[in-house]
KELO-417828 format. One line per field, with one value per residue (C-alpha): residue number from 1; chain; x, y, z. Coordinates in Angstrom, 1 decimal, decimal comma, always signed. Layout:
<recs>
resi	[NUM/...];
chain	[A/...];
X	[X/...];
Y	[Y/...];
Z	[Z/...];
</recs>
This chain:
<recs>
resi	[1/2/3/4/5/6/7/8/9/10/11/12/13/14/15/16/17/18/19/20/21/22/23/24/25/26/27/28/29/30/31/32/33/34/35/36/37/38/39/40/41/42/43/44/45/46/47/48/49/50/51/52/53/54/55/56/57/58/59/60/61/62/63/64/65/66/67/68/69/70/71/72/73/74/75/76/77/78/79/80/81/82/83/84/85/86/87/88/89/90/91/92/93/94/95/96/97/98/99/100/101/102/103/104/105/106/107/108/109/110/111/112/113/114/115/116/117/118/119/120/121/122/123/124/125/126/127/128/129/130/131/132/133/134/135/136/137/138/139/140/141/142/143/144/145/146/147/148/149/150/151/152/153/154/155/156/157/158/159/160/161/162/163/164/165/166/167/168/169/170/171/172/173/174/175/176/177/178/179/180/181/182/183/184/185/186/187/188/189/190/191/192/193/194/195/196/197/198/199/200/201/202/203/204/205/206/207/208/209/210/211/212/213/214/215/216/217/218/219/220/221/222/223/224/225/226/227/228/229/230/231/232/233/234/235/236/237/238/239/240/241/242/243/244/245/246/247/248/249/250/251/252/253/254/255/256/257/258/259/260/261/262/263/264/265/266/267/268/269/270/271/272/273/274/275/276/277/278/279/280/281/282/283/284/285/286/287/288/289/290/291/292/293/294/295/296/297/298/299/300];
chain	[A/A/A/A/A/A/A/A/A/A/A/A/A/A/A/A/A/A/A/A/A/A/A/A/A/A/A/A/A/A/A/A/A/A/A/A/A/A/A/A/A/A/A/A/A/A/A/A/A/A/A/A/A/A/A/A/A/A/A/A/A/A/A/A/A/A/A/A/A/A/A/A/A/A/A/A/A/A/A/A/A/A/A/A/A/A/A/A/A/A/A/A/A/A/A/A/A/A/A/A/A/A/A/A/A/A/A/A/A/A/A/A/A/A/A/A/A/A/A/A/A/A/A/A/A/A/A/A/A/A/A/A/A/A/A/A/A/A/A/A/A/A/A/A/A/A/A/A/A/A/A/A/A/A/A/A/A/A/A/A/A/A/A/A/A/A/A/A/A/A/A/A/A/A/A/A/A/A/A/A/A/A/A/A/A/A/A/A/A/A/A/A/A/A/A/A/A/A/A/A/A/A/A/A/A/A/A/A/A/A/A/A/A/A/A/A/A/A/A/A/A/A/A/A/A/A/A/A/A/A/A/A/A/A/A/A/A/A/A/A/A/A/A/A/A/A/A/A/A/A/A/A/A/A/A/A/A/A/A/A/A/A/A/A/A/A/A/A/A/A/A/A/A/A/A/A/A/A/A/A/A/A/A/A/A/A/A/A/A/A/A/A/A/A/A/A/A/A/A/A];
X	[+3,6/+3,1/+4,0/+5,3/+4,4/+6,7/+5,8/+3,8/+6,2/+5,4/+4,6/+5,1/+2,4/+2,6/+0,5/+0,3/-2,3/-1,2/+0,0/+0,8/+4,1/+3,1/+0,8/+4,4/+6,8/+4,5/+3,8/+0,6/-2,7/-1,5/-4,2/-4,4/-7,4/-5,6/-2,4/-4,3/-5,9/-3,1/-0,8/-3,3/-3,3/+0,8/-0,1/-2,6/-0,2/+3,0/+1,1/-1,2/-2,5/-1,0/-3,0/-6,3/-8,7/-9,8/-8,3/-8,9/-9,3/-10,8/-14,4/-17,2/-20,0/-22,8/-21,5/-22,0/-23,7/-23,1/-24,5/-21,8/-22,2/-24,5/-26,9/-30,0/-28,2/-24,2/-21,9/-18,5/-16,7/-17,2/-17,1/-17,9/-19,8/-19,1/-18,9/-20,9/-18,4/-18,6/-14,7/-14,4/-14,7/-12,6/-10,1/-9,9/-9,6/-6,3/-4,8/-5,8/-3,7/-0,5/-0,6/-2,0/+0,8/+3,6/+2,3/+2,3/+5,7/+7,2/+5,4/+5,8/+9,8/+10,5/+8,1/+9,5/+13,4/+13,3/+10,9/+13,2/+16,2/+14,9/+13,4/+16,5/+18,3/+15,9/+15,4/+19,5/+20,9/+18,0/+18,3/+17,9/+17,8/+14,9/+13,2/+13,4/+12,6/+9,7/+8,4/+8,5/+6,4/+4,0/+3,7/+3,4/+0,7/-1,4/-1,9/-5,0/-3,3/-6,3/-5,0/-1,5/-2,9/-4,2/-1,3/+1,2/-1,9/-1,8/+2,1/+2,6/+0,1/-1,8/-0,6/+1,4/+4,2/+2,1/+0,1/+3,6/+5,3/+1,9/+2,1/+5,3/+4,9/+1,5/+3,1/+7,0/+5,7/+4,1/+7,2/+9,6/+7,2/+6,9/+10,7/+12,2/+10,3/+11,8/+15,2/+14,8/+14,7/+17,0/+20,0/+19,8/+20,3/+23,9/+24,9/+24,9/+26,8/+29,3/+29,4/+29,7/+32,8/+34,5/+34,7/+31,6/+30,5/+27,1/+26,6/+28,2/+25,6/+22,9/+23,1/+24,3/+22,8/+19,8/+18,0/+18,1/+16,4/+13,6/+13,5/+10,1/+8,2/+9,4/+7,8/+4,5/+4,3/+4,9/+2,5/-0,6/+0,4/-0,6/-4,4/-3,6/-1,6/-4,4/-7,0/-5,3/-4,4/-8,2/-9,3/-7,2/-8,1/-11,5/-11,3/-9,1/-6,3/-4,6/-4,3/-5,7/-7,2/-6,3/-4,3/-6,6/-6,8/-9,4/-9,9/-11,0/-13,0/-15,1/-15,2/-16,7/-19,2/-20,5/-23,2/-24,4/-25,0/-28,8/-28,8/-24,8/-24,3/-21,3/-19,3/-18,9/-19,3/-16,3/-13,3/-14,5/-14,7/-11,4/-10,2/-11,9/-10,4/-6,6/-6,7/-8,9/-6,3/-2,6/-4,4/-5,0/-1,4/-0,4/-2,1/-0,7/+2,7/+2,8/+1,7/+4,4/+7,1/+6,6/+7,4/+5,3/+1,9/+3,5/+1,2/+2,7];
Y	[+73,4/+70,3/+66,7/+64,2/+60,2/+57,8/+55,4/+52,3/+49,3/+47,1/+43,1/+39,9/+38,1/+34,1/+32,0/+29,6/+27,1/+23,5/+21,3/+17,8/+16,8/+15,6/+18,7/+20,5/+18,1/+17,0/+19,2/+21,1/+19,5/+15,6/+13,1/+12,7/+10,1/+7,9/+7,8/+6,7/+4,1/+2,7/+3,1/+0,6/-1,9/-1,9/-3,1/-5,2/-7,0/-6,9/-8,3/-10,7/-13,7/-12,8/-8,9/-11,0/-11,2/-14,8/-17,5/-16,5/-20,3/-21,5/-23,1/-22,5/-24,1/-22,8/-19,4/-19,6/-16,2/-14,1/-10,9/-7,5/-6,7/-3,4/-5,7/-8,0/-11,2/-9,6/-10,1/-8,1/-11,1/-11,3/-7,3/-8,2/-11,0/-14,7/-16,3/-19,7/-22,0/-19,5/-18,0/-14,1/-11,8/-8,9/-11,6/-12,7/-9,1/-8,9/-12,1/-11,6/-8,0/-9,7/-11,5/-8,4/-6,5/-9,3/-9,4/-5,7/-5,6/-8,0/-7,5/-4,1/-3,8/-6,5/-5,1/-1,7/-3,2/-4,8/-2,4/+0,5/-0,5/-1,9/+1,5/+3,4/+1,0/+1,3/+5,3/+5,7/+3,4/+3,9/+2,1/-1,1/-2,0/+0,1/-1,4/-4,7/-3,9/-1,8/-4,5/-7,0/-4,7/-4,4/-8,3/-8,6/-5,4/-7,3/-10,9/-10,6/-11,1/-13,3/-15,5/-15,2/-16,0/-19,2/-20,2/-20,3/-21,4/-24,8/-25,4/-24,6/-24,5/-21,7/-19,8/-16,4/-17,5/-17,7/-13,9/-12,9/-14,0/-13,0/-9,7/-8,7/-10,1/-7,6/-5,1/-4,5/-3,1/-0,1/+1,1/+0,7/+2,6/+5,8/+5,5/+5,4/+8,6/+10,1/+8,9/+10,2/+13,4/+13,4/+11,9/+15,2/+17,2/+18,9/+16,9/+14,0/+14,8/+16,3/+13,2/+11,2/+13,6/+13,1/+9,6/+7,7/+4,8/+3,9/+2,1/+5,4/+7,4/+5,1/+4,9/+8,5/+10,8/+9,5/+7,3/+10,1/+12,3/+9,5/+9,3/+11,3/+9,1/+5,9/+6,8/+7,7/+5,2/+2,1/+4,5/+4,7/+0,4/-0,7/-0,4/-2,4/-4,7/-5,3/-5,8/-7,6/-9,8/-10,3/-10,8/-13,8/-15,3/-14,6/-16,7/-19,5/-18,4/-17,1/-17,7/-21,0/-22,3/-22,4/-19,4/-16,3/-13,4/-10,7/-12,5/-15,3/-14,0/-12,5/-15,8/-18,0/-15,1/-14,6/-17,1/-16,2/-12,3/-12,3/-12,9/-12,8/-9,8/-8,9/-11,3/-10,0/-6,3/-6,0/-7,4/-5,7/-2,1/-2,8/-2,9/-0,1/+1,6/+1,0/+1,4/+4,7/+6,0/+4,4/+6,2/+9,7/+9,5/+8,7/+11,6/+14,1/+12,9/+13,6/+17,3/+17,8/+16,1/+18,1/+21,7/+22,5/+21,7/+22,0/+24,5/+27,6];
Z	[+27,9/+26,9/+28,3/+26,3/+27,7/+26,8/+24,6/+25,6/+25,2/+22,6/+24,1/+22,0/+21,5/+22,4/+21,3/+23,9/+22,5/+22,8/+19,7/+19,6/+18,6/+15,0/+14,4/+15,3/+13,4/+10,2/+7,3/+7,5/+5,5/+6,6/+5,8/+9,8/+9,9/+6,7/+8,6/+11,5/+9,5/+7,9/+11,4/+12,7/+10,4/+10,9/+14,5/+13,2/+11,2/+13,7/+16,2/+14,4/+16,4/+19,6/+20,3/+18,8/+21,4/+20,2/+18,1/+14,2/+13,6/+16,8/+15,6/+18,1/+16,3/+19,3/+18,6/+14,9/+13,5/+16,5/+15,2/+16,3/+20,1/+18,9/+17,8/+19,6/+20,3/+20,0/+22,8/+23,8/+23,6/+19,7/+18,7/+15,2/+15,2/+14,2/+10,5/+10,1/+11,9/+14,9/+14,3/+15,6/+12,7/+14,4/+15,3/+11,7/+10,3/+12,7/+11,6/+8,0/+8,5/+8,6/+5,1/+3,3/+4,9/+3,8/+0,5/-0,2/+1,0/-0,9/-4,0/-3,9/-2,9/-5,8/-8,4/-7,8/-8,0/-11,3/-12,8/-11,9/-12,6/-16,1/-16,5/-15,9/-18,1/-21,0/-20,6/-20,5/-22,9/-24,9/-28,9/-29,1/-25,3/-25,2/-27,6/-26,1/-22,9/-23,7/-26,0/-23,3/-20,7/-23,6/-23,7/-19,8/-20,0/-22,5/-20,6/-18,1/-14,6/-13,7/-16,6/-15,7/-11,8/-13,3/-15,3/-12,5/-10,0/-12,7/-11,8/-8,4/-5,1/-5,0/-1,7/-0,7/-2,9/-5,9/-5,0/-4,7/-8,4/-9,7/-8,4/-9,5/-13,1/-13,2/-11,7/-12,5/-15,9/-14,0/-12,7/-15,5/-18,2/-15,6/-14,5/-18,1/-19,2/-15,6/-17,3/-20,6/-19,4/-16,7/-19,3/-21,4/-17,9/-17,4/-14,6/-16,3/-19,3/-17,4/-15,0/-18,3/-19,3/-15,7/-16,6/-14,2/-15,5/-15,9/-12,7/-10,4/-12,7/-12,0/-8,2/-7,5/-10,1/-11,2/-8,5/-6,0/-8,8/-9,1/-5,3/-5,0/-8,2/-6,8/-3,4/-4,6/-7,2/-4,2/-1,7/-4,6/-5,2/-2,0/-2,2/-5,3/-4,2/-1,3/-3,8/-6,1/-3,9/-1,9/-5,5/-6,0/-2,8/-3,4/-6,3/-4,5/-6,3/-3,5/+0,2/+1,2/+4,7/+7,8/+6,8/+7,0/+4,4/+3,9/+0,7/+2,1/+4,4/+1,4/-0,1/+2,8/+3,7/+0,6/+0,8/+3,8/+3,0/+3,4/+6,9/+7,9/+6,2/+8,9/+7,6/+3,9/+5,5/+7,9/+5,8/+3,1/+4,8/+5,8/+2,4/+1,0/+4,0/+4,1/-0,1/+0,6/+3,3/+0,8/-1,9/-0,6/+1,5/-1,7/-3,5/-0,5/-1,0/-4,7/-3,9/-0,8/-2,8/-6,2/-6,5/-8,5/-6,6/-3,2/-1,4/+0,3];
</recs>
């Protein structure tokens, strides 16, 4: 006779290994380290001045070419070293945070406002507005922005208004040549005709049917402009086009330390590894983004 067991019951497995609260909450595959970066220069440039651990302008001339502290001759008190009139590199690099961050903000949200809606105007009137507006980006596109930085620089002070106005003349035309071929294929889409045949004018059709479809273009096309924005802007400081003294940019960091590379080369190296890495880490968030936001590449 034979004896039947009962069957074994079945346990859950748990898996009870830790995870953080973004690993959790964020998408899987976030640029972790890029996010950190640019997370940091956000503090940076809130706090500014006031989390510096030394005045960025405060000239120490017996402290002049204070190599970093991991180096014979460095010091704590200066992490980074000192520039030639003995001000604190790392305490520069915070301060100069502040205006990168201002100007990518401002050139960015009013670049991206008058180049999308004169994209969305162009791609949905289309005709004879089109034309125009498409000829005048052309225009814009084909003056050199360092020309166009020295034009205005010859009728008003070079300064963060003037990085700003350049900006968003160089820039505007980006967003309103990708937005208006978003818009001319979103007019044919059924939604909006029958929108059009329910009697919404073109404003209600504007601001509820098509920028919500553009939603996901505009935010990669202002994530992938900030490294340029950044650079643009260094590069017109660099060339005293931009910010000016006392004020403190990376740019002009670059510029006063050039001279002394050969044996200063911490003052040209720092600011300028700071760039390269906050428009490294806006481009790749930029480039992860794209992929999360489009259906197409979006990874299962």
């Amino acid at each position: 006779m034979s004896v039947i067991s009962a069957p074994t019951p079945i346990t859950a497995v748990v898996d009870t290994t830790p995870r953080s609260f973004l690993v959790r909450f964020l998408p899987r595959g976030a640029p972790w380290i890029p996010i950190l970066i640019l997370l940091l220069i956000i503090v940076a440039a809130i706090g500014g001045e006031s989390i510096a651990p030394q005045d960025p302008n405060g000239l120490n001339l017996a402290a002049a070419f204070r190599p970093p502290f991991w180096q014979a001759g460095g010091s704590y008190e200066y992490l980074l070293g000192t520039d030639n009139l003995g001000r604190d590199v790392f305490s520069r690099i915070i301060a100069g945070a502040r205006v990168s961050a201002i100007v990518a903000v401002y050139a960015i949200v009013f670049s991206g406002a008058i180049g999308t809606m004169l994209g969305i105007i162009a791609g949905y009137f289309g005709g004879i507005v089109d034309a125009v507006i498409s000829r005048i980006a052309e225009i814009m596109m084909a003056i050199p922005s360092l020309a166009l930085a020295l034009i205005i620089s010859a009728t008003m002070d070079p300064g963060l208004s003037t990085v700003i106005i350049v900006i968003v003349l160089t820039y505007w035309t980006w967003y309103c040549r990708i937005i208006r071929s978003e818009i001319l294929s979103l007019r044919e889409r059924d939604y909006i005709l029958f929108a059009k045949v329910a009697g919404c004018g073109p404003l209600t059709i504007f601001f509820r049917h098509l920028l919500p479809n553009i939603f996901n273009t505009l935010l990669i096309l202002m994530t992938l402009q900030v490294g340029q924005v950044i650079i643009f802007e260094a590069s017109l400081s660099f060339l005293g086009l931009g910010i000016q003294a006392p004020n403190t940019s990376w740019g002009l960091m670059l510029a006063d330390a050039r001279q002394y590379i050969t044996y200063a080369w911490w003052g040209i190296t720092m600011p300028g590894s700071v760039i390269m890495l906050t428009c490294l880490s806006s481009n790749l968030i930029g480039d992860w983004l794209r992929d999360l936001l489009d259906p197409k590449r979006r990874q299962l």
